[in-house]
Backbone of each chain as nested JSON, in Angstrom:
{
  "chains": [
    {"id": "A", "residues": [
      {"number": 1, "name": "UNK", "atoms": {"N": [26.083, 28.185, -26.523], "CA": [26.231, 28.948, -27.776], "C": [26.77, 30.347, -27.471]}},
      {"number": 2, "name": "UNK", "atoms": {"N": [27.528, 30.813, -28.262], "CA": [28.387, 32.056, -28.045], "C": [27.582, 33.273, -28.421]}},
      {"number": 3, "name": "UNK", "atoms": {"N": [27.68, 34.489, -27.61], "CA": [26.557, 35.324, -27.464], "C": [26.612, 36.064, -28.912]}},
      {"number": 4, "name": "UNK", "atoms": {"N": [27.998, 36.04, -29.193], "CA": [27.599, 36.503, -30.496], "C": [26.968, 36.18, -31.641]}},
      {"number": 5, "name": "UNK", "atoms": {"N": [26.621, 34.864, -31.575], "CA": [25.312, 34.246, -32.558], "C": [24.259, 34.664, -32.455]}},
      {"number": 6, "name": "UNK", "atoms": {"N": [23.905, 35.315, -31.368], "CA": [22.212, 35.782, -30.947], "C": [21.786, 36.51, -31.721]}},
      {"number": 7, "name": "UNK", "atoms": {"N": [20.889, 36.825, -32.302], "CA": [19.482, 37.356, -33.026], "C": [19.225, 38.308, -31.558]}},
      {"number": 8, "name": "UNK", "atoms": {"N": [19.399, 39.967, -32.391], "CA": [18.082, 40.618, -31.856], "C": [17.042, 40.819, -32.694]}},
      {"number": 9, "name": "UNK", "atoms": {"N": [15.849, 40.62, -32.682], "CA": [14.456, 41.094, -33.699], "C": [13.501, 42.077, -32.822]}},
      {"number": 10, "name": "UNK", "atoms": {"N": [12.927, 43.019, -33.117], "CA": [11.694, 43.869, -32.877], "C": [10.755, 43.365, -33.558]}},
      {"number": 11, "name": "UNK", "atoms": {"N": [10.094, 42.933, -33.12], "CA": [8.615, 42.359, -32.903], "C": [7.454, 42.972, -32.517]}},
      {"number": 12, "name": "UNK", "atoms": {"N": [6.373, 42.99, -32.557], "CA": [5.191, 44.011, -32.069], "C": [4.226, 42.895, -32.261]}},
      {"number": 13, "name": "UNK", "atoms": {"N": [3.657, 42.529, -30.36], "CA": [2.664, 41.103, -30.431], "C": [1.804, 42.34, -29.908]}},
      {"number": 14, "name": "UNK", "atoms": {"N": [0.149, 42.311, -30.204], "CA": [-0.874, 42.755, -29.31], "C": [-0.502, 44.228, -29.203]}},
      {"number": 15, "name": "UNK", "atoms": {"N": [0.112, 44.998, -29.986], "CA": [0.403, 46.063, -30.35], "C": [1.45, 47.179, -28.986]}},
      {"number": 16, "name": "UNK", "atoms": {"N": [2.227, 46.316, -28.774], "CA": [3.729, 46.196, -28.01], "C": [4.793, 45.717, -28.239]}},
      {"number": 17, "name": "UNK", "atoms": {"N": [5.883, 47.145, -28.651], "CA": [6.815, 46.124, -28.938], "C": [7.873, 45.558, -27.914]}},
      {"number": 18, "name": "UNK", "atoms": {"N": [8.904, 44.387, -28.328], "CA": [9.163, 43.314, -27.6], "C": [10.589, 43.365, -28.874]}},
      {"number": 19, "name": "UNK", "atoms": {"N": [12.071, 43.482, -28.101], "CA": [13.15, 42.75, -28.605], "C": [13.039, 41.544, -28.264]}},
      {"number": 20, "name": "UNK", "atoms": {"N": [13.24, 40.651, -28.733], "CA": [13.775, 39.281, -28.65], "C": [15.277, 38.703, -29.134]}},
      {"number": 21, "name": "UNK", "atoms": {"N": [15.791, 38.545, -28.029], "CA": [17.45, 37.79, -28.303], "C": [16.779, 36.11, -28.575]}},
      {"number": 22, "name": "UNK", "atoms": {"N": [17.934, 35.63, -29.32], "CA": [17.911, 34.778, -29.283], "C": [18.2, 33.792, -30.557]}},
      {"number": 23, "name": "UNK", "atoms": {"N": [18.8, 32.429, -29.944], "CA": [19.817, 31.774, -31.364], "C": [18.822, 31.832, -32.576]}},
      {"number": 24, "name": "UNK", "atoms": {"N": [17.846, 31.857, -33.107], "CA": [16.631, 31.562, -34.031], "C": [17.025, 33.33, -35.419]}},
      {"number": 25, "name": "UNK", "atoms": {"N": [16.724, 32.856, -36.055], "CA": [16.981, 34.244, -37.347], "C": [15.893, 34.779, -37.191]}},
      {"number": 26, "name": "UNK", "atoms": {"N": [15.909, 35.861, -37.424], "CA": [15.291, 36.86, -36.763], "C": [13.595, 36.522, -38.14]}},
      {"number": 27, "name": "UNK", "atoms": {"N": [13.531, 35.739, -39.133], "CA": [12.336, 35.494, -39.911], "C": [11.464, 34.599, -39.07]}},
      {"number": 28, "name": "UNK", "atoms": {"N": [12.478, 33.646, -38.478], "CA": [11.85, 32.961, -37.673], "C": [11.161, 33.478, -36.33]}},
      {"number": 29, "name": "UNK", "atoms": {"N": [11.974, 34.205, -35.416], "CA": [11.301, 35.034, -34.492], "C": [9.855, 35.891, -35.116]}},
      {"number": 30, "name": "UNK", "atoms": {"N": [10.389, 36.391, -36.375], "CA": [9.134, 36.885, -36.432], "C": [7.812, 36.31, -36.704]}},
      {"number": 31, "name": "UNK", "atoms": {"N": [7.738, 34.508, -37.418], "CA": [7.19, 34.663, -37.557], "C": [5.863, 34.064, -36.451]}},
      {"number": 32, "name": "UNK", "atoms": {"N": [7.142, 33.223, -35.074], "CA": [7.143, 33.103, -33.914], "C": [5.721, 33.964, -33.018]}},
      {"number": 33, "name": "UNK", "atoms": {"N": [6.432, 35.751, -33.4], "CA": [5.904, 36.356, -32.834], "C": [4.257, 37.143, -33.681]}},
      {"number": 34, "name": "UNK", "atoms": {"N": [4.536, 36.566, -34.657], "CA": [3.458, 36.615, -35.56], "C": [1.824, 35.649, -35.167]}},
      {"number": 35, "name": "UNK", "atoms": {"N": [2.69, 34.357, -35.089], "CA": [1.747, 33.44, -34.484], "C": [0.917, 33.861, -33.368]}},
      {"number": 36, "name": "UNK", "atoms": {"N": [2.111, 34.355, -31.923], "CA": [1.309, 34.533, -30.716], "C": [0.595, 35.331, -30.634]}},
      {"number": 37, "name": "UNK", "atoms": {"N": [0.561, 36.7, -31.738], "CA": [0.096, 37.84, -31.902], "C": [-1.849, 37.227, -32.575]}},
      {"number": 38, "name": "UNK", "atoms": {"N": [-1.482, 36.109, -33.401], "CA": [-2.645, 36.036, -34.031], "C": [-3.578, 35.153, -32.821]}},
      {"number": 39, "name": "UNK", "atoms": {"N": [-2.797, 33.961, -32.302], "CA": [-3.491, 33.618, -31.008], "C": [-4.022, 34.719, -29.659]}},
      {"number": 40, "name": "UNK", "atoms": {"N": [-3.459, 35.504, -29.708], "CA": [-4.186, 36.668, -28.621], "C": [-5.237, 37.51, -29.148]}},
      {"number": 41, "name": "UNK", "atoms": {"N": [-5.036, 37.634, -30.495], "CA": [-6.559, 38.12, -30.876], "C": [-7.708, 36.968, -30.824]}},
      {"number": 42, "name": "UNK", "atoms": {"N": [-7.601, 36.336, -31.401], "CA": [-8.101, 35.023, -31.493], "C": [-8.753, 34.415, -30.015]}},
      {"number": 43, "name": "UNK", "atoms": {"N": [-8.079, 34.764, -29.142], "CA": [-8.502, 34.127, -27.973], "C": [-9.427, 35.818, -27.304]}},
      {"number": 44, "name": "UNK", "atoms": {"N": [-8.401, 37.292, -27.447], "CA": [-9.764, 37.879, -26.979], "C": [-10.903, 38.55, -27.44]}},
      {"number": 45, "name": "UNK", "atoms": {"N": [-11.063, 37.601, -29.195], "CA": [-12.226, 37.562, -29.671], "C": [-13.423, 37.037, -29.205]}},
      {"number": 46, "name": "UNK", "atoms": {"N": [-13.01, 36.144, -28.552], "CA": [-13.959, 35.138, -27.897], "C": [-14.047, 35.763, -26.213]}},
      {"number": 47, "name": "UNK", "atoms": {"N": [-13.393, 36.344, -25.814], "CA": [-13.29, 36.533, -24.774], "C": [-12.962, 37.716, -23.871]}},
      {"number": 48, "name": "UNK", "atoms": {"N": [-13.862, 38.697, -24.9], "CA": [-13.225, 40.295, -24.922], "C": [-12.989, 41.397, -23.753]}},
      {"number": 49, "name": "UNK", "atoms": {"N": [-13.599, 40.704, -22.874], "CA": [-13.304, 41.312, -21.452], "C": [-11.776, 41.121, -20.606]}},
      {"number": 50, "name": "UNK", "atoms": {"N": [-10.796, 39.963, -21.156], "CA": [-10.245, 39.588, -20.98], "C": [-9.156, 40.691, -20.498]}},
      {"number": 51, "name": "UNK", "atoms": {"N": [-8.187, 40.943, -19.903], "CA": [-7.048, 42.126, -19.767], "C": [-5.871, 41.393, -20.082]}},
      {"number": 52, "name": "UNK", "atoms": {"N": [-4.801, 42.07, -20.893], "CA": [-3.743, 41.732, -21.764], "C": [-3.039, 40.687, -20.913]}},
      {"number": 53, "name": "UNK", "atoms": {"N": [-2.729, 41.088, -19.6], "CA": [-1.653, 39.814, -19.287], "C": [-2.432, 38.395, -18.934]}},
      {"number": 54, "name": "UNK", "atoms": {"N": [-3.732, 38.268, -18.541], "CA": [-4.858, 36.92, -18.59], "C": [-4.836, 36.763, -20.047]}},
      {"number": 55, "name": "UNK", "atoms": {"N": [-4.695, 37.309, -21.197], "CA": [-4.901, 36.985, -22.424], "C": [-3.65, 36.38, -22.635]}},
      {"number": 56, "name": "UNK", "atoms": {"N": [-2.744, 37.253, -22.198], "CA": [-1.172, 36.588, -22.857], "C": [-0.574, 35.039, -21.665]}},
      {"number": 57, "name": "UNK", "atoms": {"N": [-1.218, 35.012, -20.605], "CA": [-1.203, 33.947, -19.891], "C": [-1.745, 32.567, -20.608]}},
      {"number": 58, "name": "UNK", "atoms": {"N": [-3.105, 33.003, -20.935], "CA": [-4.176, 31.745, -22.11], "C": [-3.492, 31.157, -23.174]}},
      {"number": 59, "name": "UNK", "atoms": {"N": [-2.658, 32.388, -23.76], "CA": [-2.372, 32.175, -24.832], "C": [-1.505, 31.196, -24.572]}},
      {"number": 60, "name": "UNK", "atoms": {"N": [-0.261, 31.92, -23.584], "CA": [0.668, 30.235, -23.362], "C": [0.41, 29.03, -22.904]}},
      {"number": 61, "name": "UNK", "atoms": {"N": [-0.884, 28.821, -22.394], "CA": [-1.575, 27.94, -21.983], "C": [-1.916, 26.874, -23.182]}},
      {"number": 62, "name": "UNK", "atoms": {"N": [-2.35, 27.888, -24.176], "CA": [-2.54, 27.285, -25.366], "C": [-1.298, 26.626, -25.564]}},
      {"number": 63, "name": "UNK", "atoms": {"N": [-0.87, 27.154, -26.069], "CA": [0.687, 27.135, -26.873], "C": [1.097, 25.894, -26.317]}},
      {"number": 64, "name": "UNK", "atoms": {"N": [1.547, 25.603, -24.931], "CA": [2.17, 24.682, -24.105], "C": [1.051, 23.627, -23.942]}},
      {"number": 65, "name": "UNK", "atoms": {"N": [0.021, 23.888, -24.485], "CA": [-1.084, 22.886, -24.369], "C": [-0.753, 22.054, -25.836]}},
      {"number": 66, "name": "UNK", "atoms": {"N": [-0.35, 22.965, -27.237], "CA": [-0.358, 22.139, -28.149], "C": [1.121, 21.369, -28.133]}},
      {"number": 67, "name": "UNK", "atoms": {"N": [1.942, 22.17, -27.792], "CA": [3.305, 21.247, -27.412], "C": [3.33, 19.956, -26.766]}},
      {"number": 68, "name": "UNK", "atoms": {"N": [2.937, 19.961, -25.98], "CA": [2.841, 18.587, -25.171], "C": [1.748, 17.697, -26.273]}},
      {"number": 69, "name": "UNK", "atoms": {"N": [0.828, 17.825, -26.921], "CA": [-0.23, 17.215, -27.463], "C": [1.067, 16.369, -28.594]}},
      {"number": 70, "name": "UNK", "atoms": {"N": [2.033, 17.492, -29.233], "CA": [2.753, 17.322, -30.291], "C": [4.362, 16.438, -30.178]}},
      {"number": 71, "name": "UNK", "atoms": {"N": [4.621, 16.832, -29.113], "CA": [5.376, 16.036, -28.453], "C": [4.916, 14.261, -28.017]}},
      {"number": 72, "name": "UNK", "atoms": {"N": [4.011, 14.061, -27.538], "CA": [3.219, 12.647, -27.597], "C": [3.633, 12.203, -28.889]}},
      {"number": 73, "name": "UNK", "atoms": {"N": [2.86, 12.837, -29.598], "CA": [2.955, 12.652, -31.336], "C": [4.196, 12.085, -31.509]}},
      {"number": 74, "name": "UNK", "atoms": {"N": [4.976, 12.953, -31.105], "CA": [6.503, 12.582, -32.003], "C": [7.138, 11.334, -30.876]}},
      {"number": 75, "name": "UNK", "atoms": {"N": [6.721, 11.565, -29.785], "CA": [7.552, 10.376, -28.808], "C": [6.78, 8.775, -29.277]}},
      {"number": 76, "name": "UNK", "atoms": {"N": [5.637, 9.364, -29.965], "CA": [5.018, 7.503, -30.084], "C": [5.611, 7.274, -31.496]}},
      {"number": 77, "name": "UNK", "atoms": {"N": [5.649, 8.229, -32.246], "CA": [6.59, 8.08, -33.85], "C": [7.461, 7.438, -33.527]}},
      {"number": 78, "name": "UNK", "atoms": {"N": [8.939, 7.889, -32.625], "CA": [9.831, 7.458, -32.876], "C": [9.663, 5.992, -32.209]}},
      {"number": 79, "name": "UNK", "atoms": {"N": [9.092, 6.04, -31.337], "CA": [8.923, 4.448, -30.484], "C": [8.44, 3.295, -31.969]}},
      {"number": 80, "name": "UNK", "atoms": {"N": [7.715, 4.174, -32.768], "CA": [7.375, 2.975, -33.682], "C": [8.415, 2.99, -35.288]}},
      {"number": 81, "name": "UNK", "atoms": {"N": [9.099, 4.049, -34.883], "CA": [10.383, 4.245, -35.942], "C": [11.431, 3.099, -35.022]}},
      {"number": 82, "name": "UNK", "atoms": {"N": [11.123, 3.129, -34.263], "CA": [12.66, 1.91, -33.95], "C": [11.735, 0.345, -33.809]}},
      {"number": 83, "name": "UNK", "atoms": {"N": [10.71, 0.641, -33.73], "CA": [10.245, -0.457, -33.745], "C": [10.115, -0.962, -35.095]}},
      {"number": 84, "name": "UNK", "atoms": {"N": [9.896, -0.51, -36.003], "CA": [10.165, -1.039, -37.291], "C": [11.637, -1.05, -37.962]}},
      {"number": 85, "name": "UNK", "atoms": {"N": [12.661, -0.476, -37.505], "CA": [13.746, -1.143, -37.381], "C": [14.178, -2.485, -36.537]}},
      {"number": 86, "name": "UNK", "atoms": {"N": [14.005, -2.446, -35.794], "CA": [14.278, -4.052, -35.161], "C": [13.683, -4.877, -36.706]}}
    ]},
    {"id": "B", "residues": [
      {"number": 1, "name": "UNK", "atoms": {"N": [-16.588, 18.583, -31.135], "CA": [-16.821, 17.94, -29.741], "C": [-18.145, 18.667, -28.463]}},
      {"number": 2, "name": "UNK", "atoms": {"N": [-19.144, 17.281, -28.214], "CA": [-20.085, 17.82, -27.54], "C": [-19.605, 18.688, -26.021]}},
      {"number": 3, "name": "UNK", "atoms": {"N": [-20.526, 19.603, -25.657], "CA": [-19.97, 20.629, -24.795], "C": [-20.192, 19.714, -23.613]}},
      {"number": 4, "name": "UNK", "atoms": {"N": [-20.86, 19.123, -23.136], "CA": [-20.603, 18.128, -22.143], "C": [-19.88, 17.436, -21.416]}},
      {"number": 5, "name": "UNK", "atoms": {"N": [-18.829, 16.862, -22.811], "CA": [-17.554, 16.662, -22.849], "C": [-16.286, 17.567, -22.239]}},
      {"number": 6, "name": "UNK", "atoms": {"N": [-16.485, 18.869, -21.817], "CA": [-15.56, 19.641, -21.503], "C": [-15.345, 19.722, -20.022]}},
      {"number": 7, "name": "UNK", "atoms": {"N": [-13.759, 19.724, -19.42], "CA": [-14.092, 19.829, -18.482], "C": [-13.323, 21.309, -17.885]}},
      {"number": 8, "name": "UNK", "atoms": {"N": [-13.688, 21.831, -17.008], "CA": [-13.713, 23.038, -16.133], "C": [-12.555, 22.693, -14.839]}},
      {"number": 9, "name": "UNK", "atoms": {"N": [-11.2, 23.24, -15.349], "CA": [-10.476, 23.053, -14.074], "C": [-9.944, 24.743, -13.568]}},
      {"number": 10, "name": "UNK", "atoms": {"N": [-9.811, 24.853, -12.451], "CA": [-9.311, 25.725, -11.927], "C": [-8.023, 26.08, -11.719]}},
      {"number": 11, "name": "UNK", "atoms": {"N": [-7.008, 26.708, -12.382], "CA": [-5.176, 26.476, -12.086], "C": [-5.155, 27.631, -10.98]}},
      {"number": 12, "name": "UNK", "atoms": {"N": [-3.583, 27.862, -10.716], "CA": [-3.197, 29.275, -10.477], "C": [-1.844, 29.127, -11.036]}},
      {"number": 13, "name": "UNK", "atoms": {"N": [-1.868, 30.498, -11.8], "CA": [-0.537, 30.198, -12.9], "C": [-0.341, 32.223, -12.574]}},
      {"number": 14, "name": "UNK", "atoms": {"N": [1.231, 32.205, -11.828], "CA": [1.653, 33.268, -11.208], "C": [0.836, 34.112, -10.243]}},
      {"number": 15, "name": "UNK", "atoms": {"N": [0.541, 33.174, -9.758], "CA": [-0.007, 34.298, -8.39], "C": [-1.753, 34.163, -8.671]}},
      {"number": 16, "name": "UNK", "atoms": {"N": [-2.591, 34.191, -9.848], "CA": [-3.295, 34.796, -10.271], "C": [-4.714, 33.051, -10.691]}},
      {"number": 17, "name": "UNK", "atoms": {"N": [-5.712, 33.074, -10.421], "CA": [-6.502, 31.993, -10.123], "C": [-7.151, 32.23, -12.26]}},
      {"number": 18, "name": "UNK", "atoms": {"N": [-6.882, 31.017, -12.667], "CA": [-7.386, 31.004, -13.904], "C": [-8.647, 29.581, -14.099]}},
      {"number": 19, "name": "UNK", "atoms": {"N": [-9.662, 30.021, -14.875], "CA": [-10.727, 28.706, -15.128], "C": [-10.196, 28.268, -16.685]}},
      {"number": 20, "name": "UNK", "atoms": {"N": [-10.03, 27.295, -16.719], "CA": [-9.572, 27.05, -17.912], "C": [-10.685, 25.915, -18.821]}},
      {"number": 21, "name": "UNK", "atoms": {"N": [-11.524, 25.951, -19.407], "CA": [-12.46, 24.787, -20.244], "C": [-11.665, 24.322, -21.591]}},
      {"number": 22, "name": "UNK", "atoms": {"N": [-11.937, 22.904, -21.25], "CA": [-11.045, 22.351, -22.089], "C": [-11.867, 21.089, -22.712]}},
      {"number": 23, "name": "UNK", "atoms": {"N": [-11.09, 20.087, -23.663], "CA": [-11.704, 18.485, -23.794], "C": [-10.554, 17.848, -23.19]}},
      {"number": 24, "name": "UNK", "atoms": {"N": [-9.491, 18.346, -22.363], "CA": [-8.797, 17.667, -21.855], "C": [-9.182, 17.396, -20.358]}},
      {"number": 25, "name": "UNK", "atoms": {"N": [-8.418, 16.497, -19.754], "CA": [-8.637, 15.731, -18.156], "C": [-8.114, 17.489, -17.447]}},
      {"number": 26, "name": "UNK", "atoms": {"N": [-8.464, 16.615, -16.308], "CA": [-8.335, 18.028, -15.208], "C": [-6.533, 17.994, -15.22]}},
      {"number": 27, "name": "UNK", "atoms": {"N": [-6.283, 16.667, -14.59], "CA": [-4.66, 16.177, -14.168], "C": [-4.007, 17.22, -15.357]}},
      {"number": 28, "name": "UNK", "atoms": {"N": [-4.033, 16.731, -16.82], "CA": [-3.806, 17.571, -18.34], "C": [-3.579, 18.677, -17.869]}},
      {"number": 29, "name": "UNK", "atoms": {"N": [-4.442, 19.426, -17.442], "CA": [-4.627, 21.088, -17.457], "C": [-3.802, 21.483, -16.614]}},
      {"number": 30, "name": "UNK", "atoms": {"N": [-3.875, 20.792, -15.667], "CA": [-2.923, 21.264, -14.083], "C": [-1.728, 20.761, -14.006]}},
      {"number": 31, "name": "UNK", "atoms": {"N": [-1.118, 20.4, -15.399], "CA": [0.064, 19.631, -15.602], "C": [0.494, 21.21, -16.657]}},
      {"number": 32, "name": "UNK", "atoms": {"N": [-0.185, 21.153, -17.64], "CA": [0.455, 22.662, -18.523], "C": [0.113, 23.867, -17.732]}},
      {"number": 33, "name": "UNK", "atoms": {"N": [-0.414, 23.744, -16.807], "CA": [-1.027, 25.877, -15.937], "C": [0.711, 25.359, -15.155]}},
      {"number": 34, "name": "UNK", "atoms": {"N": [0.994, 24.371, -14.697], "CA": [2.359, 24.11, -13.982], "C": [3.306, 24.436, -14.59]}},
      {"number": 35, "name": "UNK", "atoms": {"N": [3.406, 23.847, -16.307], "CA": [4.394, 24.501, -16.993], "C": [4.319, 25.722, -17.428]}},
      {"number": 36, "name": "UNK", "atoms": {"N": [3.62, 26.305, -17.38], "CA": [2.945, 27.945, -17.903], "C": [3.979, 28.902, -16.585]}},
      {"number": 37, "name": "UNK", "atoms": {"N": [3.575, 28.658, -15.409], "CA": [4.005, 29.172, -14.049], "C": [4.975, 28.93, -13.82]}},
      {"number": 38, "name": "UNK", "atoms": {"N": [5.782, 27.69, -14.112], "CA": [7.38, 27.853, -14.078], "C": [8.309, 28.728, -15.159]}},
      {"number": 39, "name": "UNK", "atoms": {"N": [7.761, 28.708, -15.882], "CA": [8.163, 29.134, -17.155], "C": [8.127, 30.528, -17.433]}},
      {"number": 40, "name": "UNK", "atoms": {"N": [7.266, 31.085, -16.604], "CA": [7.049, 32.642, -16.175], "C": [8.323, 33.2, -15.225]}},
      {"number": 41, "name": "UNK", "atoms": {"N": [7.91, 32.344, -13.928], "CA": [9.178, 32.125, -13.155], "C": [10.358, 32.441, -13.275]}},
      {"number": 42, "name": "UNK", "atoms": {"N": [10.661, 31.353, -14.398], "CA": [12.015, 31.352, -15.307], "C": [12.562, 32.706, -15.917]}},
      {"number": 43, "name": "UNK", "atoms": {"N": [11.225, 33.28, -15.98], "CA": [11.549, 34.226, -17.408], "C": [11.989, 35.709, -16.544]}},
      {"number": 44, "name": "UNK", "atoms": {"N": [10.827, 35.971, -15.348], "CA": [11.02, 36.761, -14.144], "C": [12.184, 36.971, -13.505]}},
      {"number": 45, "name": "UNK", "atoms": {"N": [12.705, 35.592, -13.568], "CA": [13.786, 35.899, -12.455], "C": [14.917, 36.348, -13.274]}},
      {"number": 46, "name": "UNK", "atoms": {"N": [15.157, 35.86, -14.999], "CA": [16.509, 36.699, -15.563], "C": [16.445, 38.162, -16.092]}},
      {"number": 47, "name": "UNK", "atoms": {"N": [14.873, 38.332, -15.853], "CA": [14.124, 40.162, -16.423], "C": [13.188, 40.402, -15.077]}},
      {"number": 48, "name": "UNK", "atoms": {"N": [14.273, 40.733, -13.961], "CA": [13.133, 41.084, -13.198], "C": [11.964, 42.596, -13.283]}},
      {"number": 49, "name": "UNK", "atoms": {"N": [12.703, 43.198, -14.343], "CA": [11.736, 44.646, -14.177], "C": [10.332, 44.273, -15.488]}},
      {"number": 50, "name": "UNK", "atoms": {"N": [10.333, 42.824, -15.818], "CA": [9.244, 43.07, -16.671], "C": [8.167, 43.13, -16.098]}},
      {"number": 51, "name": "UNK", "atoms": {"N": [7.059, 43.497, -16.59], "CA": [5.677, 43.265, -15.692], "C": [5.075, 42.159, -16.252]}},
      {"number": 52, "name": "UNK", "atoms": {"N": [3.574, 41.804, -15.461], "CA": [3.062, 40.898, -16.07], "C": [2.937, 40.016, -17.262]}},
      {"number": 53, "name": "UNK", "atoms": {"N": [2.031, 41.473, -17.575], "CA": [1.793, 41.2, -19.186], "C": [2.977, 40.962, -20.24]}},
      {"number": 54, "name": "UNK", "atoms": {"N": [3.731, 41.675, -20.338], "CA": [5.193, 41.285, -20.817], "C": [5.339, 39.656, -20.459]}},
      {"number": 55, "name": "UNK", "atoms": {"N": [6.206, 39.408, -19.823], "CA": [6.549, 38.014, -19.109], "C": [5.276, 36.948, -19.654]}},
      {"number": 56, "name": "UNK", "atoms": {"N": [3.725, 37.242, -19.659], "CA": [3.184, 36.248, -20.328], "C": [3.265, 36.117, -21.45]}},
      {"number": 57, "name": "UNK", "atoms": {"N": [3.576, 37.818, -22.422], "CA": [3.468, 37.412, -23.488], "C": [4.678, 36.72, -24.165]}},
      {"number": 58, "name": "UNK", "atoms": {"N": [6.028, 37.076, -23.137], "CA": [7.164, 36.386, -24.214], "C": [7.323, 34.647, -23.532]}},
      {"number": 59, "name": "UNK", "atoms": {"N": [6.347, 34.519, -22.652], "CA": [6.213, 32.865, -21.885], "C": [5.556, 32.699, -23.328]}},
      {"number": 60, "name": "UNK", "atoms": {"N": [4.391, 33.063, -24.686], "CA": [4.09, 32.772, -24.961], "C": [4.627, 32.411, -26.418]}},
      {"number": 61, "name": "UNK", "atoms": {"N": [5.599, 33.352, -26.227], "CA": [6.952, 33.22, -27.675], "C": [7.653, 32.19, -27.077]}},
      {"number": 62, "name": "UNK", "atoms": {"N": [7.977, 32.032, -25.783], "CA": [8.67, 30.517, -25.919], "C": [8.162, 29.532, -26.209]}},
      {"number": 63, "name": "UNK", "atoms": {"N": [6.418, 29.399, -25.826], "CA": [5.954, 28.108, -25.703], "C": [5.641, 28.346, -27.42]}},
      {"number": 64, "name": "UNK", "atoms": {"N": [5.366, 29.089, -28.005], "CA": [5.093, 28.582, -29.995], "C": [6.496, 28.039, -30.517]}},
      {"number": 65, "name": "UNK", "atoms": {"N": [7.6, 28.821, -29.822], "CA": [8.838, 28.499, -30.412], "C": [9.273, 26.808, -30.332]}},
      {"number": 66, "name": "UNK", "atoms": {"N": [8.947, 26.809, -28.961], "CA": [9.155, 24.946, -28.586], "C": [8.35, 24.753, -29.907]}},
      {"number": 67, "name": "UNK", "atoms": {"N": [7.144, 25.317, -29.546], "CA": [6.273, 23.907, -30.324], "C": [6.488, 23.813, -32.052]}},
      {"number": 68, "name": "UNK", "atoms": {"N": [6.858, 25.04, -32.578], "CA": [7.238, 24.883, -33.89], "C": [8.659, 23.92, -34.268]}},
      {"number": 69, "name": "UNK", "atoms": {"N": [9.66, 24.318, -33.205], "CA": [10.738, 23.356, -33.355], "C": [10.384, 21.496, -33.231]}},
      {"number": 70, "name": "UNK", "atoms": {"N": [9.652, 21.767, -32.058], "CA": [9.319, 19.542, -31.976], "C": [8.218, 19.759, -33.034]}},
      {"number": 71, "name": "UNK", "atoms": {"N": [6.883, 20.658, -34.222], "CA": [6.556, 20.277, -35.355], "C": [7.94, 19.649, -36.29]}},
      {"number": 72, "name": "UNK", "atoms": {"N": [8.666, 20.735, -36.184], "CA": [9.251, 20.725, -37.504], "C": [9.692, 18.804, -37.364]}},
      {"number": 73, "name": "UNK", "atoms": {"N": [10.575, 18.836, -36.215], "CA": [11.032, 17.685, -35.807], "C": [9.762, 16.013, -36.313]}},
      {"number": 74, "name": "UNK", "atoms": {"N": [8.856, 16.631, -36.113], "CA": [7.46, 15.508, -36.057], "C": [7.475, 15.107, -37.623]}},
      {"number": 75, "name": "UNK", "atoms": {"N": [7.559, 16.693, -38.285], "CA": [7.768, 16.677, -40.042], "C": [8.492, 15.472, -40.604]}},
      {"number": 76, "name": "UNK", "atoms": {"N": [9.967, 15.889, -39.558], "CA": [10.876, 15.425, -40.446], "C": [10.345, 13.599, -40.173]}},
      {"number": 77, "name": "UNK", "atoms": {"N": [10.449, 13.29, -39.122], "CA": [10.555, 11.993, -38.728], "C": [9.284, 11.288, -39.573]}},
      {"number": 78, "name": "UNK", "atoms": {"N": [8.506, 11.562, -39.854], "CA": [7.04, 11.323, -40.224], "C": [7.359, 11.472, -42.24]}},
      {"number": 79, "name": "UNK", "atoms": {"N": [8.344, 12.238, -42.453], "CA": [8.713, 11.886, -43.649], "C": [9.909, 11.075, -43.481]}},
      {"number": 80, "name": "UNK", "atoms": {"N": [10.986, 10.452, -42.816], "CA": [11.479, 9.169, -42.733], "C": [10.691, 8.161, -42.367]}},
      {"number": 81, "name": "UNK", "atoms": {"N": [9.956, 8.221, -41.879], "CA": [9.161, 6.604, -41.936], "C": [8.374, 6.709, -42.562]}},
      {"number": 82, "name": "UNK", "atoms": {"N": [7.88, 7.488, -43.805], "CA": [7.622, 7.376, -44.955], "C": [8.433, 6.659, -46.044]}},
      {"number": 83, "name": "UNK", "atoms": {"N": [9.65, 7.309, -45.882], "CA": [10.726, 6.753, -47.13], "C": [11.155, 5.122, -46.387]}},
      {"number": 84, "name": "UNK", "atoms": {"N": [11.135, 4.876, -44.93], "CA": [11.285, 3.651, -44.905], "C": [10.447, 2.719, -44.822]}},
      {"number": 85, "name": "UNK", "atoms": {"N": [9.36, 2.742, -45.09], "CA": [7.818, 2.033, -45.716], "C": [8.328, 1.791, -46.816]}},
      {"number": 86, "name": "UNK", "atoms": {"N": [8.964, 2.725, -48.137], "CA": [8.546, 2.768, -49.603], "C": [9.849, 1.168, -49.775]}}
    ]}
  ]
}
């Protein structure tokens, strides 16, 4: 994709801000960065001793934890989307 | 889910030793702290002056971003094999 399509957005996760490039519109980045912002409180609510980059580590832990969960999801969908085509 | 049920694995995701409690298998955990740590990696080596905390937190804008894109994807497919049921 040609660089001139890129999205810059300013963002502020965990009360830092963060440009983000990237092909996605910048509503979407935000609301991207909205999410991870609410998962890092969220996680060092529970866990308040925690220091920002172990928090922001968890968090992707999370994150990449529900991806893969969601991904399953969709890889057994389509296996049974072609299977009900045949 | 009973707390019994949880299990306690140990990763190291960038350098740094994390306990992670989960209801998932150990293999599970030490399969995403793997993708967490490459993915840092990744992110390090095209921004080398970020620090930690940075680098986890935008590892953690990639990993919501995946995962909102394969939702949306799960959406769509899950409303076609809806309409091809009807």
């Amino acid at each position: 994709m040609s660089n001139s399509q890129k999205s810059r957005t300013t963002v502020d996760i965990y009360g830092q801000q963060y440009v983000i490039v990237g092909d996605e519109s910048s509503s979407h980045i935000r609301l991207v960065a909205s999410l991870v912002d609410d998962k890092m409180r969220e996680i060092s609510s529970r866990n308040p001793s925690l220091d920002v980059s172990k928090l922001a580590v968890l968090t992707a832990v999370n994150a990449v934890n529900d991806y893969i969960k969601i991904k399953d999801q969709l890889e057994r969908l389509k296996a049974e989307l072609i299977k009900e085509k045949d």
